[in-house]
C-alpha positions as CSV (number, residue, x, y, z in Angstrom):
1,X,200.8,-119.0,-44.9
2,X,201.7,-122.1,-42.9
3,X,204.8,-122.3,-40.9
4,X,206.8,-125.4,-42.0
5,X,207.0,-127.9,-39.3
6,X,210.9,-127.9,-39.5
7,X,211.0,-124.1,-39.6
8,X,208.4,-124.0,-36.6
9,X,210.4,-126.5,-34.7
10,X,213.4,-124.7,-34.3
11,X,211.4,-121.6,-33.0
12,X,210.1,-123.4,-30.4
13,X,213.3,-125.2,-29.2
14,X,214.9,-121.8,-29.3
15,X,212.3,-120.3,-27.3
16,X,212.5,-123.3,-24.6
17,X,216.4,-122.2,-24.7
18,X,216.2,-119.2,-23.9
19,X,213.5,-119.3,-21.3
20,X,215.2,-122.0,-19.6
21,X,218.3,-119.3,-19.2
22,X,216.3,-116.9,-17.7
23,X,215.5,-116.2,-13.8
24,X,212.5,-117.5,-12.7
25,X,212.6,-114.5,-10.2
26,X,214.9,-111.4,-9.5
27,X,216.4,-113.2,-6.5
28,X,217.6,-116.9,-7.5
29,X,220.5,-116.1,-8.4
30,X,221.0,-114.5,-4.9
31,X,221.3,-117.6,-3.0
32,X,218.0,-117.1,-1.0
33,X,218.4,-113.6,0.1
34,X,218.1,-110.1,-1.3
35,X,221.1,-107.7,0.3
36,X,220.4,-104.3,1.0
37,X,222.3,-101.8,-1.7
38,X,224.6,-98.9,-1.6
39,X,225.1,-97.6,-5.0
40,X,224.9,-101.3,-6.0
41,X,227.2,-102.9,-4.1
42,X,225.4,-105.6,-1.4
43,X,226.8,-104.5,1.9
44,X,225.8,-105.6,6.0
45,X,222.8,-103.6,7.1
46,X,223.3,-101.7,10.5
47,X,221.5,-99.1,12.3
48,X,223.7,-95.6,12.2
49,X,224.9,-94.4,15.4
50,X,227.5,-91.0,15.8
51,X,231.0,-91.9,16.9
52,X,234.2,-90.7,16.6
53,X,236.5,-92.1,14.3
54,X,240.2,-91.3,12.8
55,X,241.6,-93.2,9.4
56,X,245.2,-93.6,8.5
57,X,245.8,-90.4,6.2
58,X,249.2,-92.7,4.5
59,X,248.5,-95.9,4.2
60,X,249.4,-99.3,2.1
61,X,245.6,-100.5,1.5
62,X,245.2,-104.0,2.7
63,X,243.0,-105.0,-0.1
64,X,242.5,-103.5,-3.5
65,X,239.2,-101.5,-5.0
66,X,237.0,-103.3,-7.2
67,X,237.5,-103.1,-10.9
68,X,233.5,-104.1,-11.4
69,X,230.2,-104.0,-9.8
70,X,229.0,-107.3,-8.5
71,X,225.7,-108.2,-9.8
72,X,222.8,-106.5,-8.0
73,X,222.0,-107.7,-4.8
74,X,224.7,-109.9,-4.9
75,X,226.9,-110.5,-1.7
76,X,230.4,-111.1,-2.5
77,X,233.3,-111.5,-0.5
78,X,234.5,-108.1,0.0
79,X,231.2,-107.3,1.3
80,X,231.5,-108.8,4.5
81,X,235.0,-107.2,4.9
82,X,233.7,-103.5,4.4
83,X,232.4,-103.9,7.9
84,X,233.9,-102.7,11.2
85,X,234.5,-105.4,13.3
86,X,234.7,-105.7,16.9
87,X,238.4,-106.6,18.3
88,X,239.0,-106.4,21.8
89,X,237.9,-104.0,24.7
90,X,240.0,-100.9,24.2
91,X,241.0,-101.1,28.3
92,X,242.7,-104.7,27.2
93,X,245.4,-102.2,24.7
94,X,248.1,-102.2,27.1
95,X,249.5,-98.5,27.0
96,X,252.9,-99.6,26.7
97,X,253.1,-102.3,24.4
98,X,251.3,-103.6,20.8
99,X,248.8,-107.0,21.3
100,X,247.7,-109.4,18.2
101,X,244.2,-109.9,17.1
102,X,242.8,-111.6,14.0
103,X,239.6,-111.6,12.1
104,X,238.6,-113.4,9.7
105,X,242.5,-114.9,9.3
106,X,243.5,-111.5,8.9
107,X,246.3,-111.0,11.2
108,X,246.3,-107.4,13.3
109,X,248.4,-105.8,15.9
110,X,246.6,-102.7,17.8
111,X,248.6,-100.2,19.9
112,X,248.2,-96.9,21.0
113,X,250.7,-93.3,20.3
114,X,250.3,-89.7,21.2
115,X,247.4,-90.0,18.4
116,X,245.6,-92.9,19.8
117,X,244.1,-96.1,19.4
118,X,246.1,-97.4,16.0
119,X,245.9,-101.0,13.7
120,X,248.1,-102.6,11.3
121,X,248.4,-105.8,9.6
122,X,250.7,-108.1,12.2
123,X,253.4,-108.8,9.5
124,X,256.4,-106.8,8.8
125,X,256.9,-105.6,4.9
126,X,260.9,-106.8,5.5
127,X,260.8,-110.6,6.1
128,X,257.0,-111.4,7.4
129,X,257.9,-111.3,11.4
130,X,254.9,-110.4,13.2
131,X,254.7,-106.7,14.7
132,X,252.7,-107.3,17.8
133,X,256.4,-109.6,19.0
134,X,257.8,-105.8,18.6
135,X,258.2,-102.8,20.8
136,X,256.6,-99.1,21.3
137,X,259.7,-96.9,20.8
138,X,259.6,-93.3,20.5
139,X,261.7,-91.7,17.8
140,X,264.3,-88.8,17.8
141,X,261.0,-86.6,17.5
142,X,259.2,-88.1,20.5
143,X,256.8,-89.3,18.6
144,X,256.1,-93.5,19.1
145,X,256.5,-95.8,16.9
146,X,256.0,-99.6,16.2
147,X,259.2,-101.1,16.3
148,X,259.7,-104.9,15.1
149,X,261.9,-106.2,17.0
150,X,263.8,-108.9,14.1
151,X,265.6,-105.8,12.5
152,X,264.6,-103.1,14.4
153,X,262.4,-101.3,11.4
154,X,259.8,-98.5,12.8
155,X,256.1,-97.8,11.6
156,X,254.0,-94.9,11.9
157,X,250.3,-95.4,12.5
158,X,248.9,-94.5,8.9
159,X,252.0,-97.7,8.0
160,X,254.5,-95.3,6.8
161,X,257.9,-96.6,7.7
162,X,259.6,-94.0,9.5
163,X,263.3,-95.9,10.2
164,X,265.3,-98.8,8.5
165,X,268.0,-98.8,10.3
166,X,270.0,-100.9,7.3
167,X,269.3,-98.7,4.8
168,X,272.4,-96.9,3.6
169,X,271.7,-93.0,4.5
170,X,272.1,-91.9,0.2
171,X,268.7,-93.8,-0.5
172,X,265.1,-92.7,0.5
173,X,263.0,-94.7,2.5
174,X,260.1,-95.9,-0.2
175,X,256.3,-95.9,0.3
176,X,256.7,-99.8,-0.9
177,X,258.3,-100.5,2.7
178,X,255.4,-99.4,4.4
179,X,253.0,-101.6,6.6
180,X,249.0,-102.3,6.0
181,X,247.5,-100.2,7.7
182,X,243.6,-100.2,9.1
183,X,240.6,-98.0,9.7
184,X,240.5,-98.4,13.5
185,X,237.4,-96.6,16.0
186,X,237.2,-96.3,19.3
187,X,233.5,-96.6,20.5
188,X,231.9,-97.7,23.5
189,X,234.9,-98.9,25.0
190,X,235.2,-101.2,22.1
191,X,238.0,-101.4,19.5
192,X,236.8,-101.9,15.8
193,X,239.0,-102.4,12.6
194,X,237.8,-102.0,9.1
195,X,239.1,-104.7,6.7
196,X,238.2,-103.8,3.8
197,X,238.2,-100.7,0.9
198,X,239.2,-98.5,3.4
199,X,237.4,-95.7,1.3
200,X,234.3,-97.0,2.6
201,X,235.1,-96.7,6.2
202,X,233.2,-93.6,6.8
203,X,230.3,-94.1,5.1
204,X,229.8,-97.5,7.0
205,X,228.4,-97.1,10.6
206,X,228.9,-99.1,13.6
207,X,226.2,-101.6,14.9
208,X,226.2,-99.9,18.2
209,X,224.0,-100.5,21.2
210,X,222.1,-97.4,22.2
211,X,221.1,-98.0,25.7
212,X,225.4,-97.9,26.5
213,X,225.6,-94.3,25.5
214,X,221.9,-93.5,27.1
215,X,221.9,-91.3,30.5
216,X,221.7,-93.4,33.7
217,X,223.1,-96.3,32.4
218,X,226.3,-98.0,33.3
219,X,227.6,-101.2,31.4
220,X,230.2,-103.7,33.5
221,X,231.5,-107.0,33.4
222,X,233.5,-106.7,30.1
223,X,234.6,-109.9,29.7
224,X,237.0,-111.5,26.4
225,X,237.5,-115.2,25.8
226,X,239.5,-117.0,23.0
227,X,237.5,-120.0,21.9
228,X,238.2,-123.2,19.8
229,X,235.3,-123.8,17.9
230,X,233.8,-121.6,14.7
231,X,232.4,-118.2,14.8
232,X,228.8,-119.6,13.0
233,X,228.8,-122.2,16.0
234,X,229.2,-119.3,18.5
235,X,226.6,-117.5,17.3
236,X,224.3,-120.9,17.4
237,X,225.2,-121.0,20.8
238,X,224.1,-117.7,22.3
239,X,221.1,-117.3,20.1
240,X,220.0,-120.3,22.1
241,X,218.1,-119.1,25.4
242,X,216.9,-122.7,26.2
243,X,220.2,-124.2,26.8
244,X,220.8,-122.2,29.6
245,X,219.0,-124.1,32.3
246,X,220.0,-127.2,31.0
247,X,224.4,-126.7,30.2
248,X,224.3,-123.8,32.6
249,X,222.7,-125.7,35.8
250,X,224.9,-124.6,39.3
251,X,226.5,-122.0,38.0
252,X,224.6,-118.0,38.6
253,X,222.8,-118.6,35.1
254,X,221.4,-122.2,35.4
255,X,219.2,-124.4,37.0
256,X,218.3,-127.9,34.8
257,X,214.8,-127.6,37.1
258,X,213.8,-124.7,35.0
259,X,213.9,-126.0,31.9
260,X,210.5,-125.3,30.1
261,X,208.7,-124.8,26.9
262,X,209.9,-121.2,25.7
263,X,207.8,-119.1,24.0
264,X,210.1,-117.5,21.0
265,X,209.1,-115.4,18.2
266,X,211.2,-114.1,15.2
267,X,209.8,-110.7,14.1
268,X,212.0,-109.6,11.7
269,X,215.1,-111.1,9.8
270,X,217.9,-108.7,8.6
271,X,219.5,-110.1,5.8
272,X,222.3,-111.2,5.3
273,X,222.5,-112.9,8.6
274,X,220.6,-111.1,11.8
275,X,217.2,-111.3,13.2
276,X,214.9,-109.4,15.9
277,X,212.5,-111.6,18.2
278,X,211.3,-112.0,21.6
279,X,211.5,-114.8,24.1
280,X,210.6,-114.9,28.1
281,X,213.0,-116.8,30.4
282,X,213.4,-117.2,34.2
283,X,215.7,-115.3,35.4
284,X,217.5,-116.1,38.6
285,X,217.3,-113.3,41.6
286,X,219.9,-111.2,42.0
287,X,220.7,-110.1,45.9
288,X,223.2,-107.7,44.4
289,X,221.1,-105.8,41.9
290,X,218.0,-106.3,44.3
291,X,215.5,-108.6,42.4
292,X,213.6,-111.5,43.0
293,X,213.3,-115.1,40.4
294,X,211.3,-114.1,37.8
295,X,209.8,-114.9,34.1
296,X,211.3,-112.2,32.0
297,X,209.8,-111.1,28.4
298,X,213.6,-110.6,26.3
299,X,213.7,-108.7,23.0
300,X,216.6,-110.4,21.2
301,X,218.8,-108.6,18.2
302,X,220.9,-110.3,16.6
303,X,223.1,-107.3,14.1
304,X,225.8,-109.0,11.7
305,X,228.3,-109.4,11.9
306,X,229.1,-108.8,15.6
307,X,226.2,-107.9,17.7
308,X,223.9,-109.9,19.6
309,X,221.7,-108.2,22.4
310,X,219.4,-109.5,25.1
311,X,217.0,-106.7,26.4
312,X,214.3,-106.8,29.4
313,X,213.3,-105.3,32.3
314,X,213.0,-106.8,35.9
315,X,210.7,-104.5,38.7
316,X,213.8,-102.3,39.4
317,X,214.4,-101.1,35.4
318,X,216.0,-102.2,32.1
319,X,218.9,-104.0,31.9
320,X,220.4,-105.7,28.5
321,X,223.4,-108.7,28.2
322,X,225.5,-107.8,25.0
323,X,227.4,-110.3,23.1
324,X,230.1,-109.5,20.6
325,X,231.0,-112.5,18.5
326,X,233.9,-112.1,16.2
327,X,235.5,-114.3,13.3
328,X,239.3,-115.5,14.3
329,X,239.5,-118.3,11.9
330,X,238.1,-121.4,10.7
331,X,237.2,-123.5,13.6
332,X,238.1,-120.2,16.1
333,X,236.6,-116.8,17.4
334,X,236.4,-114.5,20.1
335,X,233.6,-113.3,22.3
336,X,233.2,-110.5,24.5
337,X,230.2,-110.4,26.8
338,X,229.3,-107.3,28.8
339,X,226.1,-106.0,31.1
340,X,224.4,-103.2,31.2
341,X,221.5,-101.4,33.2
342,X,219.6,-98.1,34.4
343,X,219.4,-99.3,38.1
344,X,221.2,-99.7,41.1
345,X,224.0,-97.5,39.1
346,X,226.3,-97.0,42.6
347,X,226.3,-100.7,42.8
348,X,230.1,-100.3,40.5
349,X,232.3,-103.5,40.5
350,X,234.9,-103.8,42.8
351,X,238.0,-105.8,41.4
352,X,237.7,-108.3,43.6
353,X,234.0,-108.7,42.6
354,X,234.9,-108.6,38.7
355,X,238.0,-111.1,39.4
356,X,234.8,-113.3,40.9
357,X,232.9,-112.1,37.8
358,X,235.1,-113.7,35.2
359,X,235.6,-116.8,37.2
360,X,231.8,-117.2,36.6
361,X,231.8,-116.6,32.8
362,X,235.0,-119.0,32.7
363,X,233.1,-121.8,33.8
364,X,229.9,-121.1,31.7
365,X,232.2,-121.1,28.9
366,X,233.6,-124.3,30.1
367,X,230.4,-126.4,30.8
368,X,229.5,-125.3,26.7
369,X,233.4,-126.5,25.2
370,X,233.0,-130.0,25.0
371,X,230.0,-130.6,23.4
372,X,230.1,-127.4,20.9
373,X,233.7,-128.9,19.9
374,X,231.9,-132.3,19.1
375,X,228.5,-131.1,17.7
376,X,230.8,-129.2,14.9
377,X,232.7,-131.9,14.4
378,X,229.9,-134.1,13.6
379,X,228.6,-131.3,11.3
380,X,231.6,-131.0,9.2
381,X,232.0,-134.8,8.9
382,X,228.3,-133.8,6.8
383,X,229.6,-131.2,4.6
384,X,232.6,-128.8,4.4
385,X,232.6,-126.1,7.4
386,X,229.3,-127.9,8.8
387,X,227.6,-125.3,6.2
388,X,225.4,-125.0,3.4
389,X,222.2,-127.4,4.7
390,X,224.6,-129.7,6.6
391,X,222.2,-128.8,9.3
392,X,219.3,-130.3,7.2
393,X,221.2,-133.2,5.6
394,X,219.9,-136.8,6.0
395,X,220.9,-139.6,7.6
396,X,223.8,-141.7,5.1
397,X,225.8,-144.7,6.5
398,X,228.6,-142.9,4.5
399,X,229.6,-140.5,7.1
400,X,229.0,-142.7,9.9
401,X,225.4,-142.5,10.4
402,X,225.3,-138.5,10.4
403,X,221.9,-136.9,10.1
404,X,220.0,-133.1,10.2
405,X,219.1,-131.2,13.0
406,X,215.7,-132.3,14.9
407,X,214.4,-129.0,15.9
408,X,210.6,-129.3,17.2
409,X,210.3,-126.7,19.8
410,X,209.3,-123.5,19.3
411,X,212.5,-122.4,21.3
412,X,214.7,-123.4,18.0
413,X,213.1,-120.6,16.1
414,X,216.2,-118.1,17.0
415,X,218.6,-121.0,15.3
416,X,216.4,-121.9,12.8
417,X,216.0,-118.6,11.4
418,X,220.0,-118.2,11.6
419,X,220.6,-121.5,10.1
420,X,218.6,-120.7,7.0
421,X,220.2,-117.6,6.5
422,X,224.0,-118.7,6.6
423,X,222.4,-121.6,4.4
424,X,222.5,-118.1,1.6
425,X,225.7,-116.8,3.0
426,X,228.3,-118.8,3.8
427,X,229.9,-119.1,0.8
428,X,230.6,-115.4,0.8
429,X,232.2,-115.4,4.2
430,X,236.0,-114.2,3.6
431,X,238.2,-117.0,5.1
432,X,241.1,-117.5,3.4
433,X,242.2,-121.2,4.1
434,X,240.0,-123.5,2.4
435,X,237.1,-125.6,4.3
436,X,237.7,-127.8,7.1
437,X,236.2,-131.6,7.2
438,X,235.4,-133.2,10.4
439,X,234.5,-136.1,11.6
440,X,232.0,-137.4,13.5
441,X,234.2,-139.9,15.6
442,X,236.9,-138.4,15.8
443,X,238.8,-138.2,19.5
444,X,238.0,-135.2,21.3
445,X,240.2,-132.4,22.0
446,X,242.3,-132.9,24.8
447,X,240.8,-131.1,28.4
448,X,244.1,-129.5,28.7
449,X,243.9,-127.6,25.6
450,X,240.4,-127.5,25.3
451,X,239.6,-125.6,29.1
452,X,243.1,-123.5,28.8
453,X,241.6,-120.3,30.5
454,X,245.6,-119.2,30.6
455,X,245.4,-118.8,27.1
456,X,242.3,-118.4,25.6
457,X,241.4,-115.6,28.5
458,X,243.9,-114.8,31.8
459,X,247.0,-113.4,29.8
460,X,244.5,-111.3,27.5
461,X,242.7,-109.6,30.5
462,X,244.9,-107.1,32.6
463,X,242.2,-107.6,35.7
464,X,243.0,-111.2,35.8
465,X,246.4,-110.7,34.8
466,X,246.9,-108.8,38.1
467,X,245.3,-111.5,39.9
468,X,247.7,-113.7,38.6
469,X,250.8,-112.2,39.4
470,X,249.7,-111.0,43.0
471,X,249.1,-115.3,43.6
472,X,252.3,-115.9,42.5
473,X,253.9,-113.3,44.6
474,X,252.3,-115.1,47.3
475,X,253.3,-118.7,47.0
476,X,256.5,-117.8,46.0
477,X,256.1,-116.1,50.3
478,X,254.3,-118.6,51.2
479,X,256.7,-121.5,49.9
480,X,259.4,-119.7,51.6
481,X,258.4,-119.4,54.9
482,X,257.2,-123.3,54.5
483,X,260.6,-124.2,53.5
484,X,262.1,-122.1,56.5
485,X,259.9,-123.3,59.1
486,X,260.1,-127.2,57.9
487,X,264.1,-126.6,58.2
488,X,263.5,-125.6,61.8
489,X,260.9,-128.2,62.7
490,X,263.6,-130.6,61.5
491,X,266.6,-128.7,63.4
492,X,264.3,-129.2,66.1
493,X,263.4,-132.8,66.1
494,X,267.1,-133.4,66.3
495,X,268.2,-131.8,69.1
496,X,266.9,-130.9,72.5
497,X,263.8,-128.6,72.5
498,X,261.4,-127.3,74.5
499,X,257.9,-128.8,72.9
500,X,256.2,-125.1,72.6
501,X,259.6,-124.3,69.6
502,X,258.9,-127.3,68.3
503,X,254.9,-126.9,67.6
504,X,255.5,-123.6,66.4
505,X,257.8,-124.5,64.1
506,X,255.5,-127.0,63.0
507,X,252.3,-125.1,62.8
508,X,254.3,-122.7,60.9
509,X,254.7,-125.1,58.1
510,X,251.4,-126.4,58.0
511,X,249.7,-122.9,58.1
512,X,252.1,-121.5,55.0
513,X,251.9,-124.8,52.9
514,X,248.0,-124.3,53.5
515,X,248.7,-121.3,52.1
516,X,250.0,-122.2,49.0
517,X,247.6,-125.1,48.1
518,X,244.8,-122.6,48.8
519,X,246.1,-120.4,46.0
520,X,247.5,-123.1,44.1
521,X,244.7,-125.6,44.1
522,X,241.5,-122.8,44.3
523,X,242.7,-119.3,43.4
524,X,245.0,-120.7,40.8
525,X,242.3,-122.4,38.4
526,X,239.8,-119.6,39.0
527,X,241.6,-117.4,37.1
528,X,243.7,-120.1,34.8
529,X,247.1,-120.3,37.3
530,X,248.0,-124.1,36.2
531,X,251.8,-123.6,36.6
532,X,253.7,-126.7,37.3
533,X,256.2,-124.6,39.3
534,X,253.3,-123.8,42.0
535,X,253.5,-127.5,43.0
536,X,257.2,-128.5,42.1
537,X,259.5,-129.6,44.9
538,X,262.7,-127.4,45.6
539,X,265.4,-129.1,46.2
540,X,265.7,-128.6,49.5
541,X,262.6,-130.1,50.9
542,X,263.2,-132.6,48.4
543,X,266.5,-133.7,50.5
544,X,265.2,-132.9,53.8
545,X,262.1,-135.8,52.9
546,X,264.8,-138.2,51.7
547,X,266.8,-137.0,54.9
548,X,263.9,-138.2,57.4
549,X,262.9,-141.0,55.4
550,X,266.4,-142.6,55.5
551,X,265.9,-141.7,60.0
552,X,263.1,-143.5,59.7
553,X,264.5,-147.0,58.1
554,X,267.8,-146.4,60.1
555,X,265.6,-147.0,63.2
556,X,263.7,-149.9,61.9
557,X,260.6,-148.3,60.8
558,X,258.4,-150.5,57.9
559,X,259.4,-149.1,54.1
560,X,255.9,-148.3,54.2
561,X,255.7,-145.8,57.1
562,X,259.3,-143.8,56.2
563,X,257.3,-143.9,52.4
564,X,254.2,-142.2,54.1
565,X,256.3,-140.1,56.4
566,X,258.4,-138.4,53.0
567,X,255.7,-138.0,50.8
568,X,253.8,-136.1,53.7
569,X,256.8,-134.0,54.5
570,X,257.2,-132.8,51.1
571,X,253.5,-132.2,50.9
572,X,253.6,-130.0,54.3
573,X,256.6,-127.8,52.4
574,X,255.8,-127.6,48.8
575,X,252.9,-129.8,47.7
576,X,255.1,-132.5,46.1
577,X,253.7,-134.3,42.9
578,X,253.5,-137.4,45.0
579,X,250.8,-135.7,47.0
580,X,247.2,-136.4,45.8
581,X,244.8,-132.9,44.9
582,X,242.3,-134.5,47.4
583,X,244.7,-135.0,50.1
584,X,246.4,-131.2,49.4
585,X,242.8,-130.0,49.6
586,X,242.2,-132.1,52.7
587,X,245.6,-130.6,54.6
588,X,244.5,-126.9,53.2
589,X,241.0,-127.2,54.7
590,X,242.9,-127.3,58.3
591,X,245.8,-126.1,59.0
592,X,245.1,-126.6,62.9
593,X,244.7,-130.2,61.9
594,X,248.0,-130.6,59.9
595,X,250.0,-128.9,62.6
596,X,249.2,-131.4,64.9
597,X,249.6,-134.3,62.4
598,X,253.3,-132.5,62.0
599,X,254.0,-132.5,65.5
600,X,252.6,-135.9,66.0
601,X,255.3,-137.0,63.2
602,X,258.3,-135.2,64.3
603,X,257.7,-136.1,68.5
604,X,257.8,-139.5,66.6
605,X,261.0,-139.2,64.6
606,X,262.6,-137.6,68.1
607,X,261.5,-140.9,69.9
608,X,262.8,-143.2,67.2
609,X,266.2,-141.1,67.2
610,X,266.6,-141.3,70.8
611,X,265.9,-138.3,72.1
612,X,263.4,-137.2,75.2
């Protein structure tokens, strides 16, 4: 029989209904990508690799298990979190003392006990004061403990508080005033944490680089830097081998001459972010390591979440450049760089040589700041985070003139690639503040802040640290003997002398005031010594300027000369604030030169005051 029209009507618009509600294919509902499964939950593929690791046996979990399965092939927050991360170098733990970290706005504080290398979550369970501001203590047991130092509460690795020191003694001490407590591995020399379901953390493998655990290789350099920009525009960066020449040029890596067409191939993509490819380069000769300039073929792996590696050979072996970029917070991360190769093994780092090493990577890091800083800024002024096809977005007069990415080379492949894939996965990255918005004009960071190698590297590395505190040792000498030996060029100028005291005294100065603009003015920014006090003015050289300056007008000198003659006296002690870099760096170049200008000014000062 015949369908009525009505009757067949509402089949059909059914029918449309429903087919309109379902998938077009299994994946489109998995924002671009399919996620490799385990028992299906989407996690981060890595390759396995045998290490040692130790979990906290009592602990509070830092996040809860999952009522529910997420979808299939689904990548939800939680995923990225069931992930060891790198943290720091595990020779940057002081023994005697916890330091902070943070990933993804997860505050931690590492520290190590009889047991080893431990992590909590950097807040204390009493009133939120952060635990890395605490203490190592060790208990009536000699066992150590975290100590925070507002109220003096003690922590066990696994979190367990051990000691409340308020607590009246007829009442226990409850599981509820416990700390979070982490998964924490030691591998490599590299410290990782485990943020999420710490039931997982065994079952989840490290992304690990072979070659560093192969025979006859060594791996050097380790290098850490704090940085103020994102952790997807870190990863831009170093996936980018044709930048070098160009942002790079004078420094080891860089020479703008070199730039060229580079060839670049993506062979693989690892979902949900990470890639394998190759590229060649030009690599500049090494005298140390004993090779030529050459045109090196690079295999290039990029493992989420923190594992990018550079490998190639030159005519004396392999050699790879690793790169560990981790997640601090929105608009922040960390990166830690180290080398490793099969040849010229006996070739080990002096600390001088890695002191020199860091002062390198410093200013590579430097020459990148400015314009990473602004080309995020500009992509955020786009769309939230400078995510999500903000990369691909069109020109609008609405964000003042902002446009997409113009990416025509075949060396953009590397970004490219990693561009379309956090395109799928941003949205699933765990921050926990909401997303930032730029914008495009907006004035740039400050230098001061922006290039602080204090903080974002010196007081995190013990090498440099060291460096540091030997430099100060010696201007604090060096300012002395300055001060003492301007006191008795002055003494000197005064009173009767015999001429050889006199230059002595003089030279004396100059040569220890040489010192200390050396150190302050070169050794001091190499390894982020800015300290006002290093070119301050005591008191005393302060007074004797004012002192000879006053001589000066008292024998009719011009305002302009007893002006010159002050500044320059407090310039010879202490390196006065009236005293220009240039002319400091001038006077420090030759100390035979300013001890002569000193005598020249104090045989004048004795003529003007009347004496032979």
């Amino acid at each position: 029989p015949k369908v009525p029209f009505a009757l067949w009507l509402v089949m059909h618009s059914y029918l449309v209904l429903v087919a309109g509600l379902v998938p077009l294919t299994p994946n489109s509902r998995t924002r671009g990508f399919s996620a490799p499964l385990r028992g299906g939950r989407a996690t981060l593929a890595v390759s396995p690799s045998p290490v040692s690791s130790r979990l906290p046996s009592e602990r509070a979990q830092p996040g809860k298990r999952r009522e529910a399965e997420p979808p299939e092939g689904k990548l939800v927050p939680d995923s990225w979190l069931d992930n060891w991360y790198p943290v720091m170098f595990t020779a940057d733990v002081p023994a005697d003392s916890p330091v902070a970290a943070q990933v993804f706005e997860r505050p931690l504080v590492l520290y190590k006990d009889e047991e080893g290398l431990q992590c909590l979550a950097d807040t204390c369970p009493h009133r939120l004061a952060p635990l890395s501001e605490g203490r190592l203590a060790v208990d009536a047991s000699g066992t150590t403990r975290l100590e925070c130092s507002y109220h003096g509460w003690q922590f066990a690795g696994c979190g367990k508080c051990t000691k409340l020191p308020q607590l009246e003694g007829t009442k226990p001490i409850l599981p509820l005033y416990g700390a979070s407590a982490y998964p924490v591995r030691e591998a490599q020399g590299v410290a990782y944490v485990f943020l999420g379901n710490a039931s997982l953390a065994e079952s989840v493998p490290l992304a690990l680089a072979p070659e560093l655990d192969a025979e006859g290789w060594i791996y050097e350099q380790d290098y850490m830097r704090d940085l103020p920009y994102d952790y997807t525009t870190l990863v831009e960066n170093i996936i980018d081998p044709s930048h070098v020449p160009v942002s790079h040029h004078g420094t080891v890596q860089g020479d703008r001459n070199l730039a060229q067409p580079i060839a670049t191939s993506v062979s693989e993509r690892m979902p949900p972010i990470g890639f394998q490819g190759k590229t060649e380069v030009p690599l500049h000769a090494s005298s140390r390591l004993s090779f030529a300039q050459t045109k090196a073929v690079q295999t290039v792996t990029f493992t989420a979440p923190s594992l990018l590696a550079y490998r190639f050979s030159v005519p004396a072996g392999d050699a790879s450049a690793l790169f560990y970029p981790i997640p601090v917070a929105r608009g922040r991360s960390r990166i830690l760089v180290r080398r490793a190769r099969n040849f010229r093994t006996e070739r080990v780092m002096r600390t001088a040589d890695l002191v020199a090493k860091h002062l390198e990577n410093n200013i590579v890091f430097d020459q990148d700041m400015a314009f990473l800083c602004g080309q995020e800024a500009r992509l955020q002024a786009l769309r939230a985070d400078g995510w999500g096809g903000a990369w691909r977005a069109k020109r609008d007069s609405e964000v003042g003139g902002g446009r997409s990415y113009v990416m025509p080379a075949e060396a953009d492949r590397f970004v490219i690639s990693f561009r379309k894939q956090l395109d799928a996965a941003a949205a699933a990255l765990p921050w926990r503040s909401p997303p930032l918005a730029g914008e495009a004009h907006a004035p740039p960071m400050p230098r001061t802040v922006l290039l602080d190698r204090y903080e974002q590297h010196t007081k995190k590395c013990p090498t440099c640290m060291a460096a540091l505190k030997l430099t100060e040792r010696l201007i604090g000498v060096s300012a002395s003997t300055s001060q003492v030996s301007l006191m008795a060029a002055l003494v000197l100028a005064v009173t009767p002398a015999p001429p050889l005291a006199l230059s002595l005294a003089c030279a004396a100065a100059a040569a220890a005031y040489s010192a200390v603009l050396l150190r302050a003015y070169l050794v001091g920014p190499i390894i982020g010594a800015l300290s006002n006090r290093v070119a301050a003015v005591p008191l005393a050289a302060s007074a004797a300027s004012a002192a000879a300056a006053e001589m000066l007008r008292a024998a009719g000198t011009g305002a302009a000369e007893a002006t010159g003659s002050s500044d320059w006296c407090r310039a010879l002690a202490f390196g006065s604030s009236s005293a220009s870099v240039a002319t400091s760096a001038r006077m420090s170049a030759s100390a035979p030169a300013a001890s002569v200008r000193a005598y020249d000014s104090f045989r004048n000062l004795r003529r003007l005051a009347g004496i032979a």
